[in-house]
DRENVEX-84213 format. One record per residue (C-alpha): residue number from 0; z, y, x. Coordinates in steps of 0.05 Angstrom, whole numbers. Example, Ala and Ser with C-alpha at 12.3 -4.5 7.8 and 13.67 -1.06 7.14 Angstrom:
// DRENVEX-84213
MIZA   migu       zz       yy       xx
MIZA      0      156      -90      246
MIZA      1      143      -21      273
END
This chain:
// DRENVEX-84213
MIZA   migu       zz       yy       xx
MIZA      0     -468      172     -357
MIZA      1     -432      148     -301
MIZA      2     -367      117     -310
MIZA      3     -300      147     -270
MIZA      4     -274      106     -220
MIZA      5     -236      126     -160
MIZA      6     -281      142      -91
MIZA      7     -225      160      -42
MIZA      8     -153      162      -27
MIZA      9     -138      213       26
MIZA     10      -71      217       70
MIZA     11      -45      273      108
MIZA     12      -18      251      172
MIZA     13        2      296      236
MIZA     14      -33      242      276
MIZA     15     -100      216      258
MIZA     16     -109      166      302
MIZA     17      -46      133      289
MIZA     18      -40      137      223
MIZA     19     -115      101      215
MIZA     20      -86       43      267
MIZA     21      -28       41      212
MIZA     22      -65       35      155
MIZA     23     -108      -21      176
MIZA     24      -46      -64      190
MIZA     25      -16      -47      124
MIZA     26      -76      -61       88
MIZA     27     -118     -122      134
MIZA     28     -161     -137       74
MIZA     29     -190      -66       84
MIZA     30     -251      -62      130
MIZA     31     -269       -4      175
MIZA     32     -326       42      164
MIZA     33     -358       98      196
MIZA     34     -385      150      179
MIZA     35     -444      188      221
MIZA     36     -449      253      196
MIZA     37     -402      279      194
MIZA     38     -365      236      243
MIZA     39     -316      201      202
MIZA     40     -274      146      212
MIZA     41     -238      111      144
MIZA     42     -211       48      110
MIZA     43     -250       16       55
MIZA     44     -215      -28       -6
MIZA     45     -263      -51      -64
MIZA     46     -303       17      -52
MIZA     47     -249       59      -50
MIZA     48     -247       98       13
MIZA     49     -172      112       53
MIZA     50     -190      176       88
MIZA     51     -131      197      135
MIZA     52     -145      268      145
MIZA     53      -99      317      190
MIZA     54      -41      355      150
MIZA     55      -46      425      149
MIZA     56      -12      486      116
MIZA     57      -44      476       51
MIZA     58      -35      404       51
MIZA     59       29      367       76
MIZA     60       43      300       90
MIZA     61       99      273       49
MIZA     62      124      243      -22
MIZA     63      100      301      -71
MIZA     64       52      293     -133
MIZA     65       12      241     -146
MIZA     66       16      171     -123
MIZA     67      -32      119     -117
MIZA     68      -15       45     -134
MIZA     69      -46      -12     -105
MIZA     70      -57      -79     -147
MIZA     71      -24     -131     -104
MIZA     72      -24     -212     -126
MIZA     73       46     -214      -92
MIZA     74       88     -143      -96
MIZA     75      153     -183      -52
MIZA     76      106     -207       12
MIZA     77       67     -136        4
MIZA     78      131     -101       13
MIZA     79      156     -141       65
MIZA     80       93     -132      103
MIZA     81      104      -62       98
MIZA     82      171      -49      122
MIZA     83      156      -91      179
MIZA     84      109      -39      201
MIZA     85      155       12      189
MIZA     86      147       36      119
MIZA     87      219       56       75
MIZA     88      228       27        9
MIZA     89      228       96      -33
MIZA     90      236       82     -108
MIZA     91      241        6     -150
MIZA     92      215      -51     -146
MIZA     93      223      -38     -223
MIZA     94      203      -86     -269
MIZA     95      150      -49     -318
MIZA     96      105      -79     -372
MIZA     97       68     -156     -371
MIZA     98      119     -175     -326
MIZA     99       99     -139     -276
MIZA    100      133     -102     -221
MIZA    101      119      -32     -187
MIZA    102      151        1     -131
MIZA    103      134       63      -77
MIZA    104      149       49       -1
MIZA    105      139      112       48
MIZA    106       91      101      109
MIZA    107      119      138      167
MIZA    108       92      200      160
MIZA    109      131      208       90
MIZA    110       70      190       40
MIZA    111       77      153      -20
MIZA    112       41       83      -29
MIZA    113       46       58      -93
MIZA    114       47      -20     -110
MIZA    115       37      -62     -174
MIZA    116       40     -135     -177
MIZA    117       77     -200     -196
MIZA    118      130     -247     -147
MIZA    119       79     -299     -126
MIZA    120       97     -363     -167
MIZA    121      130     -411     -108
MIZA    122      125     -483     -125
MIZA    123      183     -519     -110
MIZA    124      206     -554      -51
MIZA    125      250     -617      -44
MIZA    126      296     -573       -7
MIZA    127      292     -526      -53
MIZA    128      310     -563     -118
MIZA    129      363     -611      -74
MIZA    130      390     -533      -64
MIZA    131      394     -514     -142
MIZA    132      420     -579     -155
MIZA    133      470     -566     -112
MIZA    134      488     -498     -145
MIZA    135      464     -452      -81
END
């Protein structure tokens, strides 16, 4: 029997085009692939597809249901990297269980990406530990 995993994420967007440009700047580990029938263009993460698909009546874009979180080795420099593209912090970072850390930042067409991780452990500096010496 085959085992559940996840195949695709898809994101409703008023702007295809843009949205996909978007996406692959949030997420540069993610390689492009296309599809040739039908003609499809997505995102592709460990074998999980990012489909950005058109919003319509049935389907908005926008923070509503479910929400998708991403396993990232560094949840502060992940978040960074996507507000500097234009995402909104929506909800945390919260700290949750094994000492990690999740949060939800909105890409600019309103949806919901999730994140999970840990603060990247930072190895000291001189300046640094001159600095907490110092009491700053």
């Amino acid at each position: 029997m085959l085992k559940p995993t996840i195949a695709a994420v898809m994101i409703h967007v008023s702007d295809v085009r843009t949205a996909l440009d978007w996406y692959a700047r949030a997420f540069p580990e993610a390689r492009k692939v296309v599809i040739e029938k039908p003609q499809f263009e997505c995102l592709s993460i460990n074998d999980v597809q990012i489909e950005i698909v058109l919003a319509d009546e049935q389907v908005t874009s926008g923070a509503a249901g479910s929400v998708v979180y991403w396993q990232v080795s560094d949840i502060s420099a992940r978040i960074r990297h996507l507000l500097s593209l234009g995402a909104e912090l929506y909800r945390g970072p919260l700290t949750i269980e094994n000492g990690l850390l999740m949060c939800q930042v909105r890409d600019p067409w309103g949806n919901c990406i999730g994140l999970r991780g840990k603060l990247a452990a930072v190895e000291p500096t001189a300046e640094a530990e001159t600095a907490q010496d110092n009491g700053l």
